[in-house]
C-alpha positions as CSV (number, residue, x, y, z in Angstrom):
1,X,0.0,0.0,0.0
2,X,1.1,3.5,-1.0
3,X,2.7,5.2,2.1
4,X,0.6,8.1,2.5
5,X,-2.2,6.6,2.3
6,X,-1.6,3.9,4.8
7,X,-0.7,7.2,7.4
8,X,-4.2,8.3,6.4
9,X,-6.0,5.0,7.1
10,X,-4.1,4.6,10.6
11,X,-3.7,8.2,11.7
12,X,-5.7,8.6,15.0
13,X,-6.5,11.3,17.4
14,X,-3.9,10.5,20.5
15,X,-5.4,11.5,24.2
16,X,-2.8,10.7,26.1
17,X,0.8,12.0,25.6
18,X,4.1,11.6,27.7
19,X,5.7,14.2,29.3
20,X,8.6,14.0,26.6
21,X,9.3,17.4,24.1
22,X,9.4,15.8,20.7
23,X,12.9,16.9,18.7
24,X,12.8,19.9,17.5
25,X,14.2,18.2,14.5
26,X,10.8,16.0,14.2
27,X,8.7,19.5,15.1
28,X,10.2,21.2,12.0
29,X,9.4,18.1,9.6
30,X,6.2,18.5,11.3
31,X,5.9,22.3,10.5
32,X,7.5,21.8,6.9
33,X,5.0,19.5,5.7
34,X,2.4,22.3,7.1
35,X,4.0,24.5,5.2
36,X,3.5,22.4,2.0
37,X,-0.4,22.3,2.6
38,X,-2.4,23.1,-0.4
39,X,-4.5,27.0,-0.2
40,X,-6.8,28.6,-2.0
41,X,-5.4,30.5,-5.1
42,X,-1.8,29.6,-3.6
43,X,-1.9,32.5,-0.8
44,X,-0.3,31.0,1.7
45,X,-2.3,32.5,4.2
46,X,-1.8,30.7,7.8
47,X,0.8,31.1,10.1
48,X,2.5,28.3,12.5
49,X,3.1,28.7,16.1
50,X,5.4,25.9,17.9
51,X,4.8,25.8,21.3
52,X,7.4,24.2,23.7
53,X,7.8,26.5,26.4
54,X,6.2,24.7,29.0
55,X,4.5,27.9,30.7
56,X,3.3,29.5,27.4
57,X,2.0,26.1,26.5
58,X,0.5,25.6,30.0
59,X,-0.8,29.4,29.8
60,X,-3.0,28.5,26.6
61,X,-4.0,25.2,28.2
62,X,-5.4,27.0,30.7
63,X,-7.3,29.9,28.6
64,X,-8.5,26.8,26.4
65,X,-10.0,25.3,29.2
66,X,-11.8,28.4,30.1
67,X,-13.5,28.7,27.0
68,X,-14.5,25.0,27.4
69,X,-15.8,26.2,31.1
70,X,-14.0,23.4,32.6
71,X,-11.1,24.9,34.2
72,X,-9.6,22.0,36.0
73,X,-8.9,20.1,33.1
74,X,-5.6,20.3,30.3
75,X,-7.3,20.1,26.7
76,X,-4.1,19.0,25.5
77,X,-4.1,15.8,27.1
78,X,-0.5,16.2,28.7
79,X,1.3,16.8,25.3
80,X,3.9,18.6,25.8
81,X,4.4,21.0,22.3
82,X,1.3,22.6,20.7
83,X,1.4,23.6,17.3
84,X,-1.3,26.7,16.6
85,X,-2.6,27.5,13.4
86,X,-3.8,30.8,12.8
87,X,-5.5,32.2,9.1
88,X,-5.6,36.0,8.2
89,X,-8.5,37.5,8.9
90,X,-9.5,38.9,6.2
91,X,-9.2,35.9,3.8
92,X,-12.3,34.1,2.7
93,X,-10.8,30.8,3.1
94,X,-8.9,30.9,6.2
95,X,-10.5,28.3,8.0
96,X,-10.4,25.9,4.8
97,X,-6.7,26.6,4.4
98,X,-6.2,26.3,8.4
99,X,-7.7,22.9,7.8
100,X,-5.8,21.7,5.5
101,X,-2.4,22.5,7.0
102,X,-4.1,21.3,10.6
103,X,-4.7,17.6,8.4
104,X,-0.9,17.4,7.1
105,X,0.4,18.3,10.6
106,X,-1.3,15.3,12.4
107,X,-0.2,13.0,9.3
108,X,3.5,13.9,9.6
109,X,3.1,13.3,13.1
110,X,2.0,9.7,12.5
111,X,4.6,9.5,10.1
112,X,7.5,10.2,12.2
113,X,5.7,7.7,15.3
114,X,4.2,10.7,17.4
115,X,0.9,11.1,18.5
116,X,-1.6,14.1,17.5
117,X,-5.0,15.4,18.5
118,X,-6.5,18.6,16.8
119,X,-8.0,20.5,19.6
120,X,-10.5,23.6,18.8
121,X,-11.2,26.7,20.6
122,X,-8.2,28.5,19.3
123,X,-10.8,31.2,17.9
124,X,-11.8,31.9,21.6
125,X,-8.7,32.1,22.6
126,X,-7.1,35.0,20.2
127,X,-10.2,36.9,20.4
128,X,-9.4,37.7,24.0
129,X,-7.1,40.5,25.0
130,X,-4.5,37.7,26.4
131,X,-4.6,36.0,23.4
132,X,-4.0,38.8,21.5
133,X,-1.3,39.9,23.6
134,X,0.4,36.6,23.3
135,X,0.2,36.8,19.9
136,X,1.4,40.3,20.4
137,X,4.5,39.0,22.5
138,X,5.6,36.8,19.4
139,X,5.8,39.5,16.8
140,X,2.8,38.4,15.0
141,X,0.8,41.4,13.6
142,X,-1.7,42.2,12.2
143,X,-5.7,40.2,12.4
144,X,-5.3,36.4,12.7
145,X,-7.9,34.2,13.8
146,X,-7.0,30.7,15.2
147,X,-8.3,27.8,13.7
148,X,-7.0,24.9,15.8
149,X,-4.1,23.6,17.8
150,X,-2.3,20.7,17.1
151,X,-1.5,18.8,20.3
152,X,2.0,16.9,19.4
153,X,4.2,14.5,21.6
154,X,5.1,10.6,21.8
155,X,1.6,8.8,22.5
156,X,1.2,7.3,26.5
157,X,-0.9,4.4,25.2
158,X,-1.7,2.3,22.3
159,X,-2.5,3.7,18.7
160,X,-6.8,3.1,18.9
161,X,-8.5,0.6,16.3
162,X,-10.1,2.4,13.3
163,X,-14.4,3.2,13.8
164,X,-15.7,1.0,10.7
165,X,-16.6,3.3,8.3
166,X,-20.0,4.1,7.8
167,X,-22.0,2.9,4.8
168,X,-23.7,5.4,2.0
169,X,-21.3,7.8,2.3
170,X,-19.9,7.7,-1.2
171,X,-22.1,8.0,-4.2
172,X,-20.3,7.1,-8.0
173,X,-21.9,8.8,-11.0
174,X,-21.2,7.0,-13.6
C-alpha cells in the first residue's frame, strides 16, 4: 500500500501524551510538511506557532479550558508541544486553508511515530485581550484568527482501532 495513504488510514486522534518534548528536528518536519499544505489561489495565508515553552503552552492550556468552562482540566491531554494555526482574517478561506495544514500536521506526526490530537477553541482564545497579547509578544501582527491547535508528543498508550466506516457515504456517477 502507497505510504501516504496507509498514514491516512491509521492516523488517529492521540489522548494521552508523555511528558517527553518531541525533537525539534521531528517539530520542523512536522511544521514543513504544514507548510506544504495546499490554499486557495496559492496565498499561503496561515501562520504556524510551535509551542514548547512549558508555561506558554500551560498558559493556553489554561485559557482553552476556560473557554470550554472546565477549568480544571488540560485540553491538550498532557502533550507537551502545541502547534497553533492561525489564518488571516481577512481571507475568505482561512479556516479551509487552516484545515488543510491542521490535516498534514497530524499525518506527519503519524509519520515520524508521534501522536496528534487537533483540539478547537483556538478562535476563543485569540479573540481575548490575552490572546491577542500573546500573539502580540511573538511578533505576529496584524488580524489572525486561530483555527485549531495541534496537540504533538510521543503517544502514552496504544494507537486506537479504526471506527468502521460508515455505509452510504460515497455515491459514483457513472
Amino acid at each position: 500500500m502507497n505510504e501516504i495513504i496507509k498514514a491516512i488510514k491509521e492516523r488517529r486522534s492521540i489522548r494521552k501524551f508523555k511528558a517527553e518534548l518531541p525533537s525539534k528536528p521531528d517539530l520542523e518536519q512536522i511544521v514543513e510538511a504544514g507548510l506544504y499544505a495546499a490554499s486557495a489561489m496559492g496565498k499561503q495565508s496561515t501562520k504556524i506557532i510551535v509551542i514548547t515553552d512549558k508555561n506558554l503552552r500551560d498558559k493556553i492550556s489554561k485559557m482553552n479550558a476556560q473557554v470550554m468552562g472546565k477549568d480544571s482540566v488540560d485540553p491538550f491531554y498532557g502533550a507537551p508541544a502545541i502547534i497553533i494555526v492561525l489564518g488571516q482574517k481577512d481571507w475568505a478561506n482561512r479556516v479551509y486553508d487552516g484545515s488543510l495544514v491542521m490535516g498534514n500536521l497530524m499525518l506527519a506526526a503519524h509519520a515520524l511515530g508521534l501522536g496528534s490530537v487537533w483540539i478547537h477553541r483556538a478562535r476563543e482564545e485569540f479573540e481575548s485581550d490575552e490572546g491577542k497579547e500573546i500573539l502580540k509578544s511573538l511578533g505576529i501582527e496584524g488580524d489572525w484568527e486561530g483555527i485549531g491547535h495541534c496537540a504533538v508528543g510521543y503517544m502514552d498508550c496504544e494507537l486506537p482501532k479504526p471506527a468502521p466506516r460508515k455505509e452510504d457515504r460515497v455515491v459514483w456517477a457513472e
